[in-house]
N, CA, C and O atoms as a GROMACS GRO file, in nm:
protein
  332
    1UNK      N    1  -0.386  -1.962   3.891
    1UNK     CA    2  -0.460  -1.841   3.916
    1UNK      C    3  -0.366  -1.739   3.978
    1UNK      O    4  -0.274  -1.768   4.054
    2UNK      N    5  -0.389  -1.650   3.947
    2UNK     CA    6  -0.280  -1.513   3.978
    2UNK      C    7  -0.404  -1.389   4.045
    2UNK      O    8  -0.506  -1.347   3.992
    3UNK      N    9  -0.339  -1.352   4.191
    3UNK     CA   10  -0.416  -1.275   4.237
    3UNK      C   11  -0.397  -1.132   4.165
    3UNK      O   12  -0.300  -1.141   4.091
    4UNK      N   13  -0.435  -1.046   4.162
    4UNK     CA   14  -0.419  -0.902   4.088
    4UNK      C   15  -0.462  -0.751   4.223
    4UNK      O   16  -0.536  -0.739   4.320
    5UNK      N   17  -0.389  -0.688   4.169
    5UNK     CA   18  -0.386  -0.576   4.259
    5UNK      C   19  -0.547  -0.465   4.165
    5UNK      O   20  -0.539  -0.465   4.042
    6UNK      N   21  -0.622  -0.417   4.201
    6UNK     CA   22  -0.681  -0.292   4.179
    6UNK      C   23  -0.677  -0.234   4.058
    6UNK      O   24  -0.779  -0.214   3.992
    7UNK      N   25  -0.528  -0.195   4.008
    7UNK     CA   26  -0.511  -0.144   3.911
    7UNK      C   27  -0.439  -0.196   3.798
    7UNK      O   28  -0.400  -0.138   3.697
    8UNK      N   29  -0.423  -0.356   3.847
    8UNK     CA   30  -0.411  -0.400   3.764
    8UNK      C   31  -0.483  -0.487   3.671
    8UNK      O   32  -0.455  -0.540   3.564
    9UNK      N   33  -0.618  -0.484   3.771
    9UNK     CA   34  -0.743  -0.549   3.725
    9UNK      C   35  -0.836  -0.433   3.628
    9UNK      O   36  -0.905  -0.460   3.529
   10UNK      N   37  -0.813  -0.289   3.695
   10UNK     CA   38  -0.873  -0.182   3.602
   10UNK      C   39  -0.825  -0.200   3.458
   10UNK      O   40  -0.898  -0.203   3.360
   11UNK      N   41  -0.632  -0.220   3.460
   11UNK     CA   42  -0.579  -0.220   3.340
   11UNK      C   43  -0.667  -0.264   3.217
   11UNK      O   44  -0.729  -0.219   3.120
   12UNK      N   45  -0.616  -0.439   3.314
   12UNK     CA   46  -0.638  -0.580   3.233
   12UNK      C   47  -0.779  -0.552   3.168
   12UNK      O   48  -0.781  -0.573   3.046
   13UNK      N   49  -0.915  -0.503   3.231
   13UNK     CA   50  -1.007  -0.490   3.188
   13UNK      C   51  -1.018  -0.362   3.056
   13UNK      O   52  -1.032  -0.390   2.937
   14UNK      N   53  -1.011  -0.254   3.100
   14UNK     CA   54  -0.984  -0.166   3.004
   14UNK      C   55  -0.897  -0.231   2.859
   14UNK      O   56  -0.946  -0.179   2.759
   15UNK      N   57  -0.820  -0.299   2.834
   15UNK     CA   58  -0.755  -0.382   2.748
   15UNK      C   59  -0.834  -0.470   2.674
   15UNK      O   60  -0.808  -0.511   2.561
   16UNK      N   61  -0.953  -0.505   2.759
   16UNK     CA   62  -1.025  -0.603   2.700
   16UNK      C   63  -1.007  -0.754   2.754
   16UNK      O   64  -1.088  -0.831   2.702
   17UNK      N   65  -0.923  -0.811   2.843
   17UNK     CA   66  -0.896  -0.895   2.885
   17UNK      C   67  -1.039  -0.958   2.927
   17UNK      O   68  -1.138  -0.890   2.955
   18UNK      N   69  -1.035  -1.092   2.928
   18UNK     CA   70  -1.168  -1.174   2.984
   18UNK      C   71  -1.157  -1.244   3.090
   18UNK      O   72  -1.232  -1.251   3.187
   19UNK      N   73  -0.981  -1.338   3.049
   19UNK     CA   74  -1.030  -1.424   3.198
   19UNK      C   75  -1.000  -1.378   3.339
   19UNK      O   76  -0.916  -1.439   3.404
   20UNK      N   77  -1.059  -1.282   3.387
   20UNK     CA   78  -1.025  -1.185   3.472
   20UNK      C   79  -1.120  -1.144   3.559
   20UNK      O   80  -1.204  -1.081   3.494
   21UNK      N   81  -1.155  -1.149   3.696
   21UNK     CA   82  -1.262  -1.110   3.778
   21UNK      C   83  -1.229  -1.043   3.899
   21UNK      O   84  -1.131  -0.976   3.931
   22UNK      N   85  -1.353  -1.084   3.969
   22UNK     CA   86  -1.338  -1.022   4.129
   22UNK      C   87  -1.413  -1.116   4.189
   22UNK      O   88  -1.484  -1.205   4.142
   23UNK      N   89  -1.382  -1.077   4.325
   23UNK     CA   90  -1.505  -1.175   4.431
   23UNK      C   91  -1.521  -1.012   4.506
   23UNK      O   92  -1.436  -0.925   4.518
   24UNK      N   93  -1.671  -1.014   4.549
   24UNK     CA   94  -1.689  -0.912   4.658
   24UNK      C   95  -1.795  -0.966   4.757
   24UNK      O   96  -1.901  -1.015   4.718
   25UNK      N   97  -1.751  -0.953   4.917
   25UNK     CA   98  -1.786  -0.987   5.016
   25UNK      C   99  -1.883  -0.914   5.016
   25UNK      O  100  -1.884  -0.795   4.984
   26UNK      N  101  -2.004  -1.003   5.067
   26UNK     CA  102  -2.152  -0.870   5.138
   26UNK      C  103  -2.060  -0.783   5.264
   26UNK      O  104  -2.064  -0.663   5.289
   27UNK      N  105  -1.994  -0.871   5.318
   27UNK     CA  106  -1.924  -0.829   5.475
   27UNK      C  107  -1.806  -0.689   5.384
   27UNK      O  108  -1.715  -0.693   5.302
   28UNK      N  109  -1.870  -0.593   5.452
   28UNK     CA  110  -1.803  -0.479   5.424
   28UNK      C  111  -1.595  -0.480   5.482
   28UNK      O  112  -1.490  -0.443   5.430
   29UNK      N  113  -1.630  -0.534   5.590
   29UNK     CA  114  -1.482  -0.535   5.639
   29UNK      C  115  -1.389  -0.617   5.590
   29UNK      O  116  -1.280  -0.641   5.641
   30UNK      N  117  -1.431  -0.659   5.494
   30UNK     CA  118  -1.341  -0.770   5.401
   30UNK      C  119  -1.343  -0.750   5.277
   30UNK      O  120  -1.447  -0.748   5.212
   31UNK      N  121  -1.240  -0.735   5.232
   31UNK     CA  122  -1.173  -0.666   5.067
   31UNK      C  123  -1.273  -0.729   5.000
   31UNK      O  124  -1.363  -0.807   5.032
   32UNK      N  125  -1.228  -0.663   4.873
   32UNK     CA  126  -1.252  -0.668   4.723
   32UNK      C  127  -1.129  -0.797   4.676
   32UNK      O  128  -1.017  -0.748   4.690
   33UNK      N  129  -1.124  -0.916   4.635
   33UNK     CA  130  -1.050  -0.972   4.551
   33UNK      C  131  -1.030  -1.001   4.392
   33UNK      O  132  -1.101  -1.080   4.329
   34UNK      N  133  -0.952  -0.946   4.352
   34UNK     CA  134  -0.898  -0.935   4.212
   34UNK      C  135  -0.823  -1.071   4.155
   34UNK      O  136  -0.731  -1.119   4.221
   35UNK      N  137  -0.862  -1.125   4.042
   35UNK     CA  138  -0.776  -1.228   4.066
   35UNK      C  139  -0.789  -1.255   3.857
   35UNK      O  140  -0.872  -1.195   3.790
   36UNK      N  141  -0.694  -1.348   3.801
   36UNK     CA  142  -0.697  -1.395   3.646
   36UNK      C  143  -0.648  -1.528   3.672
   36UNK      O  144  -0.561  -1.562   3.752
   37UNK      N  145  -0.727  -1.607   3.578
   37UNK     CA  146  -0.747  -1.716   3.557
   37UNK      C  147  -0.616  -1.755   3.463
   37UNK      O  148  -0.539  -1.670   3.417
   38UNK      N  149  -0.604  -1.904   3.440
   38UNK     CA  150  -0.505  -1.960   3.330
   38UNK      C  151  -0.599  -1.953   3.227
   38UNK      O  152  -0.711  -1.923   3.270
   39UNK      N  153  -0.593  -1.972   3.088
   39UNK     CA  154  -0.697  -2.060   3.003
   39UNK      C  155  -0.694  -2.208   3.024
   39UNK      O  156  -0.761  -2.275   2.945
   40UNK      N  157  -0.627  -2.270   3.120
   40UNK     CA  158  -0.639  -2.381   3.207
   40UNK      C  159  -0.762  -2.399   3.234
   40UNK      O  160  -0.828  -2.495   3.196
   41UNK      N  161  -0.808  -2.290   3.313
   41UNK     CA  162  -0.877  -2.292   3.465
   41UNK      C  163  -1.001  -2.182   3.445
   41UNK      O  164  -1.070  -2.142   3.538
   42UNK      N  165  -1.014  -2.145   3.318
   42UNK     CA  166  -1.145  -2.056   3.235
   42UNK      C  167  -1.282  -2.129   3.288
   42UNK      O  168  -1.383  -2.066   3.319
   43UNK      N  169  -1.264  -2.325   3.295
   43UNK     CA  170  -1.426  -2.378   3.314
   43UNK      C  171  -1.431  -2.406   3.456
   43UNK      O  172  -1.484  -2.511   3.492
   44UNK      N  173  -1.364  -2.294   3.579
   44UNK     CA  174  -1.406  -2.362   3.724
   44UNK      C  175  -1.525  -2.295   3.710
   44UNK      O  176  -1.566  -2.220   3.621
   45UNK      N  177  -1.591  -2.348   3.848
   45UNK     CA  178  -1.736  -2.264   3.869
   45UNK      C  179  -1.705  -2.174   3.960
   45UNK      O  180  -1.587  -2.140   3.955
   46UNK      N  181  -1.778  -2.116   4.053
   46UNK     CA  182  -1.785  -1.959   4.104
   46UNK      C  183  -1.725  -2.068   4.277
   46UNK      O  184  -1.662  -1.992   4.350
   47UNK      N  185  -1.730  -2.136   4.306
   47UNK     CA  186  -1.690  -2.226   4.402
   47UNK      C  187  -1.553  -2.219   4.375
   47UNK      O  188  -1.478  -2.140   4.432
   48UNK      N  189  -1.516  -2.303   4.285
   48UNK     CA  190  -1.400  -2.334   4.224
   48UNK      C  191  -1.285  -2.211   4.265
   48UNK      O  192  -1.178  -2.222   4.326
   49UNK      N  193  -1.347  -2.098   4.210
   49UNK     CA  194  -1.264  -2.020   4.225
   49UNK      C  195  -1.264  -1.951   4.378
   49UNK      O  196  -1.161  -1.930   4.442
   50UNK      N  197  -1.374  -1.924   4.414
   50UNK     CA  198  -1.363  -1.878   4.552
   50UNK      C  199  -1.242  -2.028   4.654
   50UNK      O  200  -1.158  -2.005   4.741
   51UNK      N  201  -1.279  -2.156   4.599
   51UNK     CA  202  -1.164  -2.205   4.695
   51UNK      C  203  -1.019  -2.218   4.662
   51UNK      O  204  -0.931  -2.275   4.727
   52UNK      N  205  -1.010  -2.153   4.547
   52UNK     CA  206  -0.844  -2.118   4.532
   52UNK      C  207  -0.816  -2.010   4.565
   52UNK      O  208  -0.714  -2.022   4.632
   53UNK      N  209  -0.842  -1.919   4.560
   53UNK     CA  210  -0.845  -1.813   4.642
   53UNK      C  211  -0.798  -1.807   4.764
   53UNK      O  212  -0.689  -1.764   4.802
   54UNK      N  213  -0.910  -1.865   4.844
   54UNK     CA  214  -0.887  -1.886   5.008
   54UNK      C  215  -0.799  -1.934   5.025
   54UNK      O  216  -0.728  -1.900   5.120
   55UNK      N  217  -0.766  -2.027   4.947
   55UNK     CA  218  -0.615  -2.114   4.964
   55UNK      C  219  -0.525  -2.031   5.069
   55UNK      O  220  -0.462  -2.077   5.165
   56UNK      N  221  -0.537  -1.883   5.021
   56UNK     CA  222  -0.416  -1.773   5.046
   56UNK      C  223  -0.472  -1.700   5.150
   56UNK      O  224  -0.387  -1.664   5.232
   57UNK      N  225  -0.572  -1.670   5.171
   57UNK     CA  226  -0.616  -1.573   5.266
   57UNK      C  227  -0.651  -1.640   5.388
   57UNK      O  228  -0.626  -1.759   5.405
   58UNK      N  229  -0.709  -1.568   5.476
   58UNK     CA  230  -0.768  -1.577   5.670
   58UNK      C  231  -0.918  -1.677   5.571
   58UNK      O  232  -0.968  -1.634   5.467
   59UNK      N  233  -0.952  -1.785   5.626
   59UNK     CA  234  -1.066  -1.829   5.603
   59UNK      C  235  -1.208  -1.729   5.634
   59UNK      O  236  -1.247  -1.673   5.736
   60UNK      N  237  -1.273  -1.736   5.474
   60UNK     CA  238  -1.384  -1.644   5.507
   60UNK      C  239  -1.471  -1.680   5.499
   60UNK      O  240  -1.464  -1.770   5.416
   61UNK      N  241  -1.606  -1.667   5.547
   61UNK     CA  242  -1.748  -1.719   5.558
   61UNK      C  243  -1.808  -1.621   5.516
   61UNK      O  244  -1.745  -1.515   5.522
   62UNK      N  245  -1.941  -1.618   5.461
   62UNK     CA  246  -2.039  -1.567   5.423
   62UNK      C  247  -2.099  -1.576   5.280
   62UNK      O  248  -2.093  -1.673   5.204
   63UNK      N  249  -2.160  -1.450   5.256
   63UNK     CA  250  -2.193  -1.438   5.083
   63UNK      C  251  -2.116  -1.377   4.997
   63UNK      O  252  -2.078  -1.266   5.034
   64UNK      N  253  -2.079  -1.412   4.896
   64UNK     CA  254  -1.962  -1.343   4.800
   64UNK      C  255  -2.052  -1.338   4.674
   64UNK      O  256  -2.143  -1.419   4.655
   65UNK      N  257  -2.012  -1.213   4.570
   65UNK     CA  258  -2.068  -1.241   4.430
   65UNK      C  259  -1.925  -1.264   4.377
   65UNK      O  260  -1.831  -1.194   4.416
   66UNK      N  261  -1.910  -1.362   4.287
   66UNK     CA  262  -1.768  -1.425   4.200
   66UNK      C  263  -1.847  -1.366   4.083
   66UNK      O  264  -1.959  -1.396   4.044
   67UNK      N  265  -1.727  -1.239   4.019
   67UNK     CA  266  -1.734  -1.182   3.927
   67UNK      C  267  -1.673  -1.282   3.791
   67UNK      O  268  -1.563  -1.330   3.819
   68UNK      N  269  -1.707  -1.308   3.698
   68UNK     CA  270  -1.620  -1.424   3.594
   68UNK      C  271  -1.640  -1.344   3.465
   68UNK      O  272  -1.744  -1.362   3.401
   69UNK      N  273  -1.561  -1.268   3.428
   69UNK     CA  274  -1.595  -1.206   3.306
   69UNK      C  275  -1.620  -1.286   3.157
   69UNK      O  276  -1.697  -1.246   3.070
   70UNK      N  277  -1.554  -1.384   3.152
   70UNK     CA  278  -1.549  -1.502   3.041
   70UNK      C  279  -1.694  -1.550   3.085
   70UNK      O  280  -1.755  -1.572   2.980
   71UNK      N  281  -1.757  -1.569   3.167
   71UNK     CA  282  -1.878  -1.664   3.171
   71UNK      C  283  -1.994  -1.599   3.137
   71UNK      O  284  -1.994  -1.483   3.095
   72UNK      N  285  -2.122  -1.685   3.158
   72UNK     CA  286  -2.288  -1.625   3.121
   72UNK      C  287  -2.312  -1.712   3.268
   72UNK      O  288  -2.234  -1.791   3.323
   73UNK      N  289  -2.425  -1.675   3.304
   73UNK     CA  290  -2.398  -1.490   3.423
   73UNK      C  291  -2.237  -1.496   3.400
   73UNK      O  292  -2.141  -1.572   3.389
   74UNK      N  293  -2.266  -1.398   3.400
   74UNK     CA  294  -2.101  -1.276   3.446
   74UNK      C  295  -2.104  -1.318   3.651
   74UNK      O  296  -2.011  -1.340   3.728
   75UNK      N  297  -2.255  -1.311   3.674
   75UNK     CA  298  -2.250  -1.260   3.797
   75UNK      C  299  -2.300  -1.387   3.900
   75UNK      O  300  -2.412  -1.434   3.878
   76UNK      N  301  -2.222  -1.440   4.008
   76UNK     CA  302  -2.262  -1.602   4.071
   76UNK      C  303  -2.274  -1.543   4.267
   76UNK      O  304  -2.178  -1.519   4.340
   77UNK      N  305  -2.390  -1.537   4.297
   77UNK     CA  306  -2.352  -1.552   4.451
   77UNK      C  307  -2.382  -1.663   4.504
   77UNK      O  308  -2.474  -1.744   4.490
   78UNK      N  309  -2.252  -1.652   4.594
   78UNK     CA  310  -2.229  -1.773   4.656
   78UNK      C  311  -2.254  -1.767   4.789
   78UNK      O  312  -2.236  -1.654   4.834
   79UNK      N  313  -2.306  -1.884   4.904
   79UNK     CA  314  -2.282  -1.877   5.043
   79UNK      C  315  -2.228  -1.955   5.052
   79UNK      O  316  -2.268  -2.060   5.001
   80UNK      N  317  -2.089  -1.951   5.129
   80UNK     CA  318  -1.942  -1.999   5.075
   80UNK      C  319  -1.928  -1.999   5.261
   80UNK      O  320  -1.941  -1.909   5.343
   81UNK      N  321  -1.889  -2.182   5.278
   81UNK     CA  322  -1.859  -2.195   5.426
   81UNK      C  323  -1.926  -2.130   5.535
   81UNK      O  324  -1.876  -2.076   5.634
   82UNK      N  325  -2.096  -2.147   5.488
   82UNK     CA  326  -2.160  -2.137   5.622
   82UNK      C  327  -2.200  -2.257   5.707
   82UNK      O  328  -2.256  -2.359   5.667
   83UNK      N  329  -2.150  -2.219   5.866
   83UNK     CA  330  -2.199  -2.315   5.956
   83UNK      C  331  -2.312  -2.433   5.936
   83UNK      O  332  -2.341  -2.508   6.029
   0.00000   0.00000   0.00000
């Protein structure tokens, strides 16, 4: 999995690219994550990917929607490491 910057997620999408998403925090003070998949790693679930992710970042708690453009929903919220 390869994290992606903003505009390179605008790109990739505009292009047509699929395996390509976001995660967005309800918690306002915590980014937007951009991120593309392998065709490896196309069948994780919305978990899956939120814990590779974190791998890299400050551990986060709360609700996230995991954007998955390749999937049906498109759209997964998660409550991801609550107490």
């Amino acid at each position: 999995m390869k994290e992606l910057n903003q505009i390179e997620y605008e790109n990739l999408r505009e292009s047509g690219a699929r395996l390509i998403g976001r995660v967005i925090p309800y918690d306002a003070s915590a980014g937007i994550i951009y991120y593309m998949v392998s065709p490896e790693q196309q069948n994780f679930c919305a978990t899956e990917i939120l814990d590779t992710l974190f791998l890299t970042h400050a551990p986060l708690h709360g609700q996230f929607d995991v954007i998955r453009h390749w999937t049906t929903p498109e759209v997964v919220t998660i409550n991801y490491n609550e107490p």
